[in-house]
N, C-alpha and C positions, 0 to 999 in steps of 0.2 A: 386803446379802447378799454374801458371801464368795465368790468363784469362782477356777478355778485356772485357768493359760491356759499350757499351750504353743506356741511358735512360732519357725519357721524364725529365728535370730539371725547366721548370719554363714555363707558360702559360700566356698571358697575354691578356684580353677580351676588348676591348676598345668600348663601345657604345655613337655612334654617335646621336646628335643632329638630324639629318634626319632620324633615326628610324635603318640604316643599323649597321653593327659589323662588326669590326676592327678583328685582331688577331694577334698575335706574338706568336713565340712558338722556344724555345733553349732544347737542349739537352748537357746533360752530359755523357762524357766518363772517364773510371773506370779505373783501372786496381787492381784486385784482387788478393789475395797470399792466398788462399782458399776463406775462409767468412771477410779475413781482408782486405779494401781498404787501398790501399799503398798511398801515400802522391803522390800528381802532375795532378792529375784531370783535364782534357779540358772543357772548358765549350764550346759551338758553338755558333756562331753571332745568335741576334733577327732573322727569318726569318719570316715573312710572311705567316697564312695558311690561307685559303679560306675557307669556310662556308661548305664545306664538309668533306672536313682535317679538320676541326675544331671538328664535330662530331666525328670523329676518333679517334685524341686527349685525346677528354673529357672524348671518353669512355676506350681508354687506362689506363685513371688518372683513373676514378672511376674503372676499373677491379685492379689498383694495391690496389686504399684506400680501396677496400673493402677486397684483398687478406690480406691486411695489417691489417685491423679490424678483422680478423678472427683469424689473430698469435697470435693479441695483445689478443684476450677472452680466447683463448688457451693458454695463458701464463698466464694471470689472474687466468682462473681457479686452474692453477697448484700453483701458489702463492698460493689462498686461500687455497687449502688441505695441503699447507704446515703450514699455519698461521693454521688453526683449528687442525692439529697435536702438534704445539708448543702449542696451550694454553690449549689442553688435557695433555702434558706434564707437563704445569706449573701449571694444575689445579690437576693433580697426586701430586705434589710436593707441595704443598701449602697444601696439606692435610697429607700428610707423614711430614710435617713441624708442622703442629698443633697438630698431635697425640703425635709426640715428646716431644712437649713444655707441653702437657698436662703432659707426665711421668716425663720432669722434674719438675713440678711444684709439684707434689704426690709426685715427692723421695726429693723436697726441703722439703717440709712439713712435711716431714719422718723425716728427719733430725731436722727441727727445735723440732719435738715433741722429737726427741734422746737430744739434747742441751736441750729440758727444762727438761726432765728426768733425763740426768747424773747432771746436777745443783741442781736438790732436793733430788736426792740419796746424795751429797756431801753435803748438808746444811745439811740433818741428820746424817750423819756421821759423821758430827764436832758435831752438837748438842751430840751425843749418845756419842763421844768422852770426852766432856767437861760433861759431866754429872759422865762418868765413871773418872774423874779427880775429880772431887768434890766428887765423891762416895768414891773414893781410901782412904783418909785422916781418916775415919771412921773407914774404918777396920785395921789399924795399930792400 
């Protein structure tokens, strides 16, 4: 659905050398296709406010910054639970990563003590071999 949205676009405060305040103040018109602003925006000539429109103004601007500082802390926060969710996850993972590395390090070591076992079962078996070769000649 289409909607059309004016609002406050740009302020501008000019103080004067004799102590008085100047003001300028333009608005922006929207038009919206839900929460998307569609491309072609109006902007409206500088006009002129007065020192009471000016109050107005001001406190229109500070009611939007401040509505606007309040999405933006309620989106922060929602960031942060998500950041402290991720690095609970990566701090799970980093530890199911280390227990790992610990069992393979135990089943390499396994291994190497199998390599240096079947190497000296086989150096005795050629020795036991070549003994029973030197032995053999005797008993003929």
């Amino acid at each position: 659905m289409l909607t059309k949205r004016t609002r406050p676009y740009w302020t501008q405060i000019l103080h004067r050398d004799d102590g008085t305040i100047g003001a300028q103040h333009q608005t922006i018109t929207e038009i919206l296709d839900g929460d998307t602003i569609l491309p072609g925006a109006s902007i409206s000539e500088p006009l002129p406010i007065s020192g009471q429109d000016l109050d107005q103004v001001l406190g229109a601007a500070t009611v939007a910054a401040l509505a606007q500082v309040e999405a933006l802390k309620a989106s922060l926060t929602q960031c942060q639970a998500q950041l402290d969710q991720t690095n609970a996850a990566l701090a799970d993972a980093a530890q199911t990563l280390a227990e790992q590395r610990t069992q393979l390090e135990a089943a390499a070591g396994l291994a190497t003590q199998q390599a240096q076992t079947i190497g000296a079962l086989q150096a005795t078996i050629a020795a036991l071999q070549q003994l029973d070769k030197q032995a053999a000649p005797e008993s003929e």
